[in-house]
Structures are given as structure tokens and as C-alpha cells.
C-alpha positions in Angstrom: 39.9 32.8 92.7 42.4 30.8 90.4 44.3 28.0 91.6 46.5 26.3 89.2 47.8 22.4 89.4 51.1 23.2 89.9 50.9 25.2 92.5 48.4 23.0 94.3 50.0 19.6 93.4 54.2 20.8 94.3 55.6 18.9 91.2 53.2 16.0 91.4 51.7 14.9 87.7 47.7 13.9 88.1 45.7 12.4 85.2 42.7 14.2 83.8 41.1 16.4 86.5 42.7 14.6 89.2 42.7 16.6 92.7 41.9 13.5 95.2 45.1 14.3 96.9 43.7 17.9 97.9 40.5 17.1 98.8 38.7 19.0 96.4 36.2 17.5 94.3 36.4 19.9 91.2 37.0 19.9 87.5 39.5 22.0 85.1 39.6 24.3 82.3 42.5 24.9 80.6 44.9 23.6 83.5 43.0 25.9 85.9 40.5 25.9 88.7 37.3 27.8 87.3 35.4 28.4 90.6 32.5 29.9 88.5 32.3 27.3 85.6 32.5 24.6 87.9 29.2 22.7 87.8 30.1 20.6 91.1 30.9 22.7 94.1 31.7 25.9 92.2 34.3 26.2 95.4 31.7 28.1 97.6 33.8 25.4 100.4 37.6 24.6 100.6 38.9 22.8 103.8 42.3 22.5 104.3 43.8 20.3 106.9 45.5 21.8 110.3 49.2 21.3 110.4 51.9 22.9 111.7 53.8 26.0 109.7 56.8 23.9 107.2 60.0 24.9 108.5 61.5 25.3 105.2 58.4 26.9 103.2 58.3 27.5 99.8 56.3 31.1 98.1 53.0 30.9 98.1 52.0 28.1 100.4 48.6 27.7 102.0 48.9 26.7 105.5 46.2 26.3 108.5 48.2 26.9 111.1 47.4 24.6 114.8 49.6 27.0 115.9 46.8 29.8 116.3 44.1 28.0 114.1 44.6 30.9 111.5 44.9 30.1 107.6 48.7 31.9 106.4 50.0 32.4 103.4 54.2 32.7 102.7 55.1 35.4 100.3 58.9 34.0 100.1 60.3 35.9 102.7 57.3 35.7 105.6 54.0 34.1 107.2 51.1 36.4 106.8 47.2 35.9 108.0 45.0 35.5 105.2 42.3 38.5 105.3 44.6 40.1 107.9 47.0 41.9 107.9 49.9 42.0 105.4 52.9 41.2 107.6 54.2 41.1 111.1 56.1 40.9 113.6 57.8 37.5 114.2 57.4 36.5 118.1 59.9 36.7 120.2 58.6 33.8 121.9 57.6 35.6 125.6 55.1 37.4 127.0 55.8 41.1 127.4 56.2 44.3 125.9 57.5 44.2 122.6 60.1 46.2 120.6 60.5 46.7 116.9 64.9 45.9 116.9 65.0 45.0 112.8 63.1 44.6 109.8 60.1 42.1 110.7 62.4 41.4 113.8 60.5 42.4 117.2 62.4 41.4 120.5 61.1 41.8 124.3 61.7 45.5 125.7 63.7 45.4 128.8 61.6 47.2 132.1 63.8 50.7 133.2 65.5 50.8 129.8 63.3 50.5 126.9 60.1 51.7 128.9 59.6 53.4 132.8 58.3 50.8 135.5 56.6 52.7 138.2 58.7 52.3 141.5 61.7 51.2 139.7 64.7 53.1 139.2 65.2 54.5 135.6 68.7 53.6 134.4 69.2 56.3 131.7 69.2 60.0 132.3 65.6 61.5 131.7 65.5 64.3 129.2 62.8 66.2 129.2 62.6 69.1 126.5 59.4 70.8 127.7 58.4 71.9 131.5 57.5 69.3 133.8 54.4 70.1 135.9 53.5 67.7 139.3 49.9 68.1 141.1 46.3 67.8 139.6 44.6 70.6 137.4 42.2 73.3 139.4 42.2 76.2 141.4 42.1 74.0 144.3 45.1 72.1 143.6 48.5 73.6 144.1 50.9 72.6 141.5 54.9 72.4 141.2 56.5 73.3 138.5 60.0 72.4 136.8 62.0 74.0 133.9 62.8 77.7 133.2 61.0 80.9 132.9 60.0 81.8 129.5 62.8 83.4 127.9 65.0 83.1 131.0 67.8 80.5 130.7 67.7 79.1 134.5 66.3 76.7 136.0 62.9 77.1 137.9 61.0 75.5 140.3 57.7 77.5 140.7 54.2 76.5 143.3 51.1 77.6 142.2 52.2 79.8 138.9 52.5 78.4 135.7 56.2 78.9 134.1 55.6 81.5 131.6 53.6 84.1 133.9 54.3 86.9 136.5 51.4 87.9 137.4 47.9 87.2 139.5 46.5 85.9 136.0 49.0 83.0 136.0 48.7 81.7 139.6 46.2 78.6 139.6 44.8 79.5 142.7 44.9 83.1 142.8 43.8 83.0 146.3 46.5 81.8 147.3 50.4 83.2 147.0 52.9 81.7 144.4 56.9 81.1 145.2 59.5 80.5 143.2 63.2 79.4 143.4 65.6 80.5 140.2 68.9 78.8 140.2 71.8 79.4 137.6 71.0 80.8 133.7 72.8 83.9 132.5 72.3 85.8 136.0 74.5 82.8 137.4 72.4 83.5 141.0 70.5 81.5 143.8 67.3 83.0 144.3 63.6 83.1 146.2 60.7 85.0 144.5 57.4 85.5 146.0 54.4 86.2 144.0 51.4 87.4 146.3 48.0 86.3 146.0 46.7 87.6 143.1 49.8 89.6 142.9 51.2 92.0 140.1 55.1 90.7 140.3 57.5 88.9 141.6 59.1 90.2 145.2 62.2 89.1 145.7 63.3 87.5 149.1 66.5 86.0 148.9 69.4 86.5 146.6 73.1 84.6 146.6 75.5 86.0 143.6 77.8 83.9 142.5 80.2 86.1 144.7 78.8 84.8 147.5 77.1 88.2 148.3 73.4 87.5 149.8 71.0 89.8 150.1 67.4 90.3 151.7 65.0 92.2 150.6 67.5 93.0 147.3 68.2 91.7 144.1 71.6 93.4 144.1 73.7 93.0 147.0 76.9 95.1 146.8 78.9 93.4 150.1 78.4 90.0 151.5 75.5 90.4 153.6 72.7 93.0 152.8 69.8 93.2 154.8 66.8 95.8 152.8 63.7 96.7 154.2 63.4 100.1 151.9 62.0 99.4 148.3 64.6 100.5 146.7 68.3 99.5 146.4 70.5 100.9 149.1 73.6 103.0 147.5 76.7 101.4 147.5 79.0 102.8 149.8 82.1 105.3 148.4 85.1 104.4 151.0 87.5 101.6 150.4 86.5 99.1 148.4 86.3 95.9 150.0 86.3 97.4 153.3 82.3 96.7 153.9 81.1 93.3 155.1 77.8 94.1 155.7 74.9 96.7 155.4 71.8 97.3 156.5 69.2 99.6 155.2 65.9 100.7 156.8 62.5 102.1 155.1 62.1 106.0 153.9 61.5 107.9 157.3 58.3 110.3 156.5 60.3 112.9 158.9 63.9 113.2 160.0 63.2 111.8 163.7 60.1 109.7 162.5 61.8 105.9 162.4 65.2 105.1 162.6 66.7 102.1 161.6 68.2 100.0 164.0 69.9 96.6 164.9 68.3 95.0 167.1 70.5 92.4 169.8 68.4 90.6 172.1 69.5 88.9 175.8 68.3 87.2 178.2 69.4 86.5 181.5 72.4 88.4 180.4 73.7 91.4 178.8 73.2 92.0 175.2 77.0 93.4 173.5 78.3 94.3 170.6 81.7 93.0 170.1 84.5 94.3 167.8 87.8 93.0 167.2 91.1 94.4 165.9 93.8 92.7 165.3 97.2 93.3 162.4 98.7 90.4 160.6 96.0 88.5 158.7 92.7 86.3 159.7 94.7 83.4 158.4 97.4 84.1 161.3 96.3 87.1 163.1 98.8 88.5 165.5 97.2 88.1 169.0 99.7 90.0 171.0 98.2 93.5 169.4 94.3 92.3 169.6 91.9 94.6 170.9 88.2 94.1 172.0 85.6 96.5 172.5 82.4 95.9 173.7 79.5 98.3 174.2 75.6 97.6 175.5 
């Protein structure tokens, strides 16, 4: 290690080998400090004297800092720990968590902005680019799921069935059935799924177009209400368009007279009717004087 008088001495003009004022008992060659020619100490031991950092340093100042009891050395433009590291952070003078706001500049981050405080409100939206899963890993432990389908653009929220699959192989607990609720995308629709337990597909249970048509049992209801029980899609039906509110459709019948489907009204204490109205004008202002009712058992 070389120290020179100048830098040492900060303008002052010693005699001879003249270092008293550091407090350094040493000897120099050629207007230098020669640690290995020195025959007194050979500087195997400096000491410097704790002080506080100079609030208007100049480069390449030695300082043992009280501050931290940690010897610093200014480059011109910042303190850095000797046998540390090369720079840092300034402190923002409180405790916390810190943020990195400039150039050797670190500030204190502000809880429900810069990071999430559990049980605080988060003040920003939260933009999450991947799938979000909830619930613990394990056959054991049903999971919820939150994004979209893979290659489906909807939203998804799926229990027990990881987002990519449709099948048995992609439930976590394959004991157990998987649902699933799809809501906008492309297919602009409102819909329940049902996967069973260590099923092959998804069944479908409920389905809302953005018509307002719903359907059970059918992915494609044709009039506003549609209530399937057959695996297959009922036929539309050919009269007057718009003139069907709602249809019902039962299962194949094995033979003609087998099972027939039916509507089924239920009363008690009473008499169970069906009730048709009629009347012209519109529903908006129907004209009551023409109104007819019919009512059957």
C-alpha cells in the first residue's frame, strides 16, 4: 500500500520524515510511504481516529466512521466501506422497506403501493399475466382456479381441474368431480361446466347467450328458455320465427309408447292448472277488454 504526503498531510508542509500529526511513526522514500522498506513498523498497524463523516469531503479521504464504526473511503462522488462493497445506497434515514427511486438515491417504499400488506387494501389494479391458482397442492386438497382456458379467450374460474385440461387426467383429485364457470371470450356466453370424477369432458349445465336465451342441458339454446334432457340438441322449430318462448325436450324413447316427455305441475291443497292468456294490442298496453284465459288440469 502507498500513501503519499500529500494526500495524507491536505496541503500541510512537514520537515524530513515528519508524520507526528497522523500518528504514524514511519519513514519515507522518495516522498512515499514504503510499507515494505520501512525498518520501523513496516505498517503491519495503522489506527485512525473515530470521527464523524466531513460534510464537505474531498476524493480520496480515509474516514472511521462513529457513525457505524466502519473505515469509508470517498471516491468524489460517494462514501463506500473499505473491503466492502463498492457503493450504496444512501439512507433514507427510517426504518423500513427500501426502494431504489434514482442513481445511489434509495427512499422508503410506501405499504399498498410500492409492495402488498396482508389485510390491507391494494390501491392499484392487480395485473396478473399468468393463471392464478388458490388452495394447497395434493389430491386431497381442492383447488380454485382463475384465468382462461388454454386457447380459449374467457375468463375461467375452474375447482379441482387445472386450466389447460378437460379430462380425468387434469382434475387434482380425480375422485372427486371438477366444475367450471366460463364467462365472456369470443363465445360472449355465461356458462356452467361439469367435469365428472375422473371424467372424459366437460358436460355442460347451464348456458346464458348473450341474447338472453338459457338453456339446460344445451349449449345452444335456440328460444329463451330450453330445457334438454336428450344428448343431443333439440331441432329448432320451422314455424314463425320468434313465435317460441320456450321448449322442452325429453330423452330418445327405446319404443314409440316407452317414455314420454312431460311437464310436470305440482299442487297441493289445490288444483294444479295451466294457464294461457290471449290478449291483441301489445304486452306494453295489452287491450284487456278482448283477454281470454284458459285454464286446463
Amino acid at each position: 500500500m502507498w500513501l503519499t504526503r500529500t494526500n495524507w498531510l491536505d496541503g500541510q508542509s512537514p520537515s524530513g520524515n515528519d508524520f507526528s500529526n497522523l500518528g504514524l511513526d514511519v519513514r519515507t522514500w522518495g516522498g512515499t510511504v514504503d510499507a515494505a522498506n520501512n525498518p520501523l513498523v513496516g505498517l503491519s498497524l495503522m489506527r485512525f481516529t473515530p470521527a464523524a463523516l466531513p460534510s464537505v469531503p474531498s476524493a480520496g479521504s480515509f474516514v472511521y466512521d462513529t457513525a457505524d464504526a466502519k473505515l469509508k473511503f470517498y471516491n468524489g462522488a460517494g462514501w463506500s466501506i473499505v473491503g466492502g462493497v463498492t457503493s450504496a445506497l444512501s439512507d433514507p434515514g427510517a426504518n423500513g422497506i427500501l426502494k431504489r427511486t434514482a442513481l445511489n438515491t434509495a427512499a422508503i417504499a410506501t405499504p399498498g403501493t410500492d409492495y402488498y400488506v396482508p389485510g390491507a387494501a391494494i390501491a392499484a389494479d392487480l395485473n396478473v399475466t399468468a393463471n392464478l391458482t388458490l388452495g394447497a397442492a395434493g389430491t386431497l386438497m381442492a383447488r380454485l382456479r382463475l384465468g382462461n382456458s388454454s386457447g380459449v379467450d374467457n375468463f375461467q374460474i375452474r375447482t379441482n381441474c387445472n386450466m389447460a385440461g378437460h379430462t380425468g387426467a387434469d382434475q387434482d383429485n380425480p375422485a372427486e368431480a371438477s366444475w367450471a364457470l366460463a364467462l365472456g371470450g369470443s363465445a360472449d356466453v355465461y356458462a356452467v361446466y361439469r367435469l365428472a370424477p375422473a371424467g372424459s369432458a366437460w358436460v355442460n349445465r347451464f348456458f346464458l347467450t348473450a341474447s338472453g336465451y338459457a338453456g339446460l342441458g344445451t349449449g345452444s339454446p335456440n328460444y329463451p328458455l330450453v330445457v334438454n334432457n336428450n344428448a343431443a340438441t333439440p331441432p329448432a322449430y320451422s314455424g314463425t320465427a320468434g313465435s317460441i318462448v320456450a321448449q322442452f325436450a325429453g330423452i330418445d324413447s327405446p319404443t314409440p309408447a316407452g317414455i314420454n316427455p312431460r311437464v310436470l305441475l305440482d299442487a297441493f291443497n289445490g288444483e294444479p292448472l295451466f294457464t294461457t292468456r290471449r290478449a291483441n294490442g301489445t304486452a306494453a298496453a295489452p287491450d284487456r277488454k278482448s283477454t281470454r284465459l284458459n285454464s286446463s288440469h
